[in-house]
C-alpha positions in Angstrom: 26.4 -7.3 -8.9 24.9 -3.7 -9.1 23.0 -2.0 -12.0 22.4 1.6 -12.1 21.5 4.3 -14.3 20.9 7.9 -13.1 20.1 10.4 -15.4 19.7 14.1 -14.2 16.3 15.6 -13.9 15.1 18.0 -16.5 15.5 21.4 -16.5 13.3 24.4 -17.3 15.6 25.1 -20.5 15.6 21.7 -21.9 12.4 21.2 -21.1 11.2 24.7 -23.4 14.0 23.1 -26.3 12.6 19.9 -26.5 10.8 18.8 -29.4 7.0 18.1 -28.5 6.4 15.8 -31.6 9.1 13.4 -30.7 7.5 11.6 -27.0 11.0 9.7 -26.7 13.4 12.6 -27.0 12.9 13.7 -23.3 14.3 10.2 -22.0 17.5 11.4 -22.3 17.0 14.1 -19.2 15.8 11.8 -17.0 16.1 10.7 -13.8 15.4 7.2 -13.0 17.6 4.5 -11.6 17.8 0.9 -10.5 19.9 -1.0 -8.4 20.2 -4.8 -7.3 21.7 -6.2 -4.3 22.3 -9.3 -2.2 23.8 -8.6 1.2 24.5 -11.8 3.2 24.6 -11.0 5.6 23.0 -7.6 6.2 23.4 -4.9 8.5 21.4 -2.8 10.4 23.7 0.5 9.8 23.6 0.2 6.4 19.7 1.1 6.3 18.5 4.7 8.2 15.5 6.9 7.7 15.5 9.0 4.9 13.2 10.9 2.5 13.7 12.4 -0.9 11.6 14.6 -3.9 11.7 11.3 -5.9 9.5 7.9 -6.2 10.7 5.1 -4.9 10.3 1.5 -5.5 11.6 -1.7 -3.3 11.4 -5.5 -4.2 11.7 -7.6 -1.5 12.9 -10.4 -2.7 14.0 -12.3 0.2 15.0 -11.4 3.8 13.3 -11.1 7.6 12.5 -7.6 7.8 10.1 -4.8 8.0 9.5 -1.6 6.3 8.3 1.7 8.4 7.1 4.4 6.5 5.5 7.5 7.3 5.1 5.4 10.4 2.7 3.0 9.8 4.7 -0.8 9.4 4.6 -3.2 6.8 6.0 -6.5 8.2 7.8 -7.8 5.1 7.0 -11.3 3.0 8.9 -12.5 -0.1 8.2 -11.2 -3.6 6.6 -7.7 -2.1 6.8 -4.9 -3.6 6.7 -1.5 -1.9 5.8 1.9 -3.1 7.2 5.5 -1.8 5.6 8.7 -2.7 8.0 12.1 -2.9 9.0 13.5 0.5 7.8 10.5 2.5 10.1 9.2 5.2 10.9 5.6 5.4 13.4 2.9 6.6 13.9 -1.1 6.2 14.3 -2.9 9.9 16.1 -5.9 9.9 14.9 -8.8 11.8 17.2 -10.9 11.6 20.5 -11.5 9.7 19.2 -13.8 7.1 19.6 -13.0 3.7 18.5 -9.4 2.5 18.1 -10.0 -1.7 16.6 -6.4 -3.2 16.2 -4.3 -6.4 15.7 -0.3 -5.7 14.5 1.9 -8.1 14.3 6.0 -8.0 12.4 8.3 -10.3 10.2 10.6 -11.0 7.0 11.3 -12.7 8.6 12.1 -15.7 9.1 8.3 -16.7 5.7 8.7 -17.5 3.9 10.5 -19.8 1.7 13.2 -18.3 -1.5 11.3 -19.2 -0.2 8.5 -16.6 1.8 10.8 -13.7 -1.1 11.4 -11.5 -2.2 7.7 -11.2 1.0 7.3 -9.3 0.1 8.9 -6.5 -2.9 6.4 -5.9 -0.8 3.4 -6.1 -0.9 1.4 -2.8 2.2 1.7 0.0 2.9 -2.5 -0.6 1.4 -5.0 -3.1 2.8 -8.6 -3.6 4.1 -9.6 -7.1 4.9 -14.0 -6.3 1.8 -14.5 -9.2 2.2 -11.7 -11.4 4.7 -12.8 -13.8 4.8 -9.9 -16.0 6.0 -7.3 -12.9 8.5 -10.1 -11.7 10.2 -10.7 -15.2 10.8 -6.8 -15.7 12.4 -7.0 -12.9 14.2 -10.1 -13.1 16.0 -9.6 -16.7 17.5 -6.4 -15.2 20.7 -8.4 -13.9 21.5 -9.6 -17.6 21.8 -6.1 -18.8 24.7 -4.7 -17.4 26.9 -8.3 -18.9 24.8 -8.2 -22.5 24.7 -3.7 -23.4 26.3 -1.4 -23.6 26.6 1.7 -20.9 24.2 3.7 -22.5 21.8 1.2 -23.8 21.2 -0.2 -19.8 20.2 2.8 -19.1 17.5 3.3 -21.8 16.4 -0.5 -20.8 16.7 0.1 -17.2 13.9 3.3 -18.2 11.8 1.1 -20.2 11.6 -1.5 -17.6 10.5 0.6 -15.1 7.9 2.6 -17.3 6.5 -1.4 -17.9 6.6 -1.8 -13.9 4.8 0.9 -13.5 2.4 0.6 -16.1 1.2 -2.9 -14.7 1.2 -1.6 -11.1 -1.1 1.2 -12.3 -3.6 -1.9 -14.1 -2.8 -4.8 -11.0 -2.9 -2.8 -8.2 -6.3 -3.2 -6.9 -5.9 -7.4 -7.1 -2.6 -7.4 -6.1 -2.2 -4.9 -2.9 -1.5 -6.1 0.0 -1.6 -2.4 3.2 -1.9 -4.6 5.8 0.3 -2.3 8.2 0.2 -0.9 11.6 -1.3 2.9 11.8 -1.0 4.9 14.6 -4.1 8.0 14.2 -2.0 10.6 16.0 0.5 10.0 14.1 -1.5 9.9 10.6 -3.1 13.6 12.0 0.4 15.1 12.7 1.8 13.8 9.0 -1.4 15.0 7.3 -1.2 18.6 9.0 2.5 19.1 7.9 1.8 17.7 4.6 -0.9 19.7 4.3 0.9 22.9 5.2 4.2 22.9 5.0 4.8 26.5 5.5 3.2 26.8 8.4 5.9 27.1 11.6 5.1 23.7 13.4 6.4 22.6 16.9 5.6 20.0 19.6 3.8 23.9 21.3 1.7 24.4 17.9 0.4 20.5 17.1 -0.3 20.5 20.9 -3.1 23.2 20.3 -4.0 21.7 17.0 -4.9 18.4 18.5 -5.6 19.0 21.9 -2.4 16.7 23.6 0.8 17.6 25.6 4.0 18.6 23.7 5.5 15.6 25.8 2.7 12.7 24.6 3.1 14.3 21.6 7.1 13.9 21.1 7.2 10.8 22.9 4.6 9.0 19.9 6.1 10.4 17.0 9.7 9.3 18.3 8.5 6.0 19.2 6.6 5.5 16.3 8.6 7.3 13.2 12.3 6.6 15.0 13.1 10.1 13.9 12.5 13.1 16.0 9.6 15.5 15.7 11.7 18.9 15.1 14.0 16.7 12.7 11.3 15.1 10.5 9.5 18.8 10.4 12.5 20.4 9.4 12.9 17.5 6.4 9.3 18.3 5.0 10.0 21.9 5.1 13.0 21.8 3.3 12.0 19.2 0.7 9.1 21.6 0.1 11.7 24.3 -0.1 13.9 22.5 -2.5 10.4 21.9 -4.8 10.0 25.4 -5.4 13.1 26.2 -6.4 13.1 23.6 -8.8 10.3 25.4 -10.2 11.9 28.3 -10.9 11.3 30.4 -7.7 14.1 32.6 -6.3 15.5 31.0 -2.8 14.2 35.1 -1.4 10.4 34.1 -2.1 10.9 30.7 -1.2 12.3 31.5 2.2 9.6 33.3 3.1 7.1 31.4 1.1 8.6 28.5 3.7 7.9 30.8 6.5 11.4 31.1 7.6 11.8 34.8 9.4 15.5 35.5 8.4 17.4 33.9 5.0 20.6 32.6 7.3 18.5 29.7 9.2 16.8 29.2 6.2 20.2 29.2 4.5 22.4 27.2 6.9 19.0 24.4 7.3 18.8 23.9 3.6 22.5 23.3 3.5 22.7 20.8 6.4 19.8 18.5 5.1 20.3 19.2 1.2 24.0 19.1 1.0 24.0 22.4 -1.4 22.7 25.8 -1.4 19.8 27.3 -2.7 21.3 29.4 -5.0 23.2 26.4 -6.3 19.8 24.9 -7.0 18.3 27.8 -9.3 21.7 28.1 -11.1 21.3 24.2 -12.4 18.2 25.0 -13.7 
């Protein structure tokens, strides 16, 4: 069985109609969904790297696996629970084929008020949830609500109970975390710099300089390492950053160049190819 509500994210006209006095009206524009699954038994094509403008949460509720992202790798216990920041790459590995029992959520900050939205981006990459009961049940009455509401009222559940997850994550975290993964410095130092600055034109030639190693050592790490190659994953960041600003309200001619991309058709035919859309298509939903 699968639950999911997706809401679309708000946009800049919505957000100037809405009626500051009421805190629950904006629930209705947003985006936040959750999913449940059991695959038994799994497989490995169904899981690749990705990345995405939203959050992203992951309990693990049973399986043999372990979770990459950004490169560093968290190998996987029951009842974890693991946390993915906008834009960040990051891929499940299977182990084995026992099992794989799950419940996804995407959103974004929106799902909380504002007072709350920039305590999620301290919240640790993996905690484990087996003795906090209150995280566990929110997630656990999920699969009755799809059999028990209506439509429209899962959704609005499905919203509270991730505002509740959240909530206690923000409050447990610091007993409950659990990083315990494997880091690899060059690999933190070439994530951090394109994070950092994302408009900036980087290469294997340019980080070479920047830290002082071959283009080869350079590609060969970050392949081994993020299972994603270097041009590809830089490409991703700049695009994601590209797809930010639009959603802010910035015309896809400043945020080409804002992007550093010489010429509109690459920037064009690259936001197509990893977005799936256009630019303009993006500033005409707004």
């Amino acid at each position: 069985m699968r639950i999911n509500a997706t809401i679309p994210v708000p946009s800049k006209s919505s957000a100037t109609k809405r009626n500051k006095n009421a805190p629950l009206a904006y629930l209705a524009d947003l985006h936040c969904d959750m999913g449940y699954a059991l695959d038994n038994p799994p497989q490995e094509k169904n899981f690749f790297h990705h990345s995405h403008l939203n959050y992203e949460m992951l309990y693990f509720v049973r399986g043999d696996a372990e979770y990459n992202i950004e490169g560093r790798i968290f190998p996987l216990k029951p009842h974890d629970l693991i946390f993915i920041q906008p834009k960040q790459f990051h891929c499940l590995h299977l182990l084995s084929l026992a099992p794989y029992e799950r419940y996804v959520s995407n959103f974004d900050a929106h799902v909380l008020p504002c007072e709350n939205r920039e305590r999620l981006d301290n919240l640790p990459s993996i905690v484990n949830i087996e003795e906090n009961i209150f995280i566990r049940t929110c997630f656990e009455k999920l699969r009755s609500y799809a059999n028990r509401f209506s439509e429209a009222d899962t959704r609005l559940m499905i919203r509270c109970a991730v505002r509740e997850i959240l909530l206690n994550l923000i409050y447990e975290a610091p007993t409950i975390r659990r990083d315990c993964a494997q880091r690899n410095h060059i690999i933190d130092r070439i994530i951090a710099l394109t994070n950092k600055y994302p408009e900036k034109d980087w290469n294997a030639e340019t980080l070479s300089r920047e830290l002082y190693l071959s283009k080869s050592y350079i590609q060969n790490v970050f392949s081994q390492h993020m299972e994603i190659g270097l041009k590809n994953y830089i490409n991703t960041k700049k695009i994601l950053y590209a797809q930010s600003l639009l959603l802010s309200g910035e015309s896809p001619a400043f945020v080409c160049e804002a992007c550093g991309f010489h010429d509109y058709s690459t920037f064009y035919r690259l936001f197509r190819k990893i977005t799936g859309t256009t630019p303009t298509a993006i500033t005409k939903g707004l």
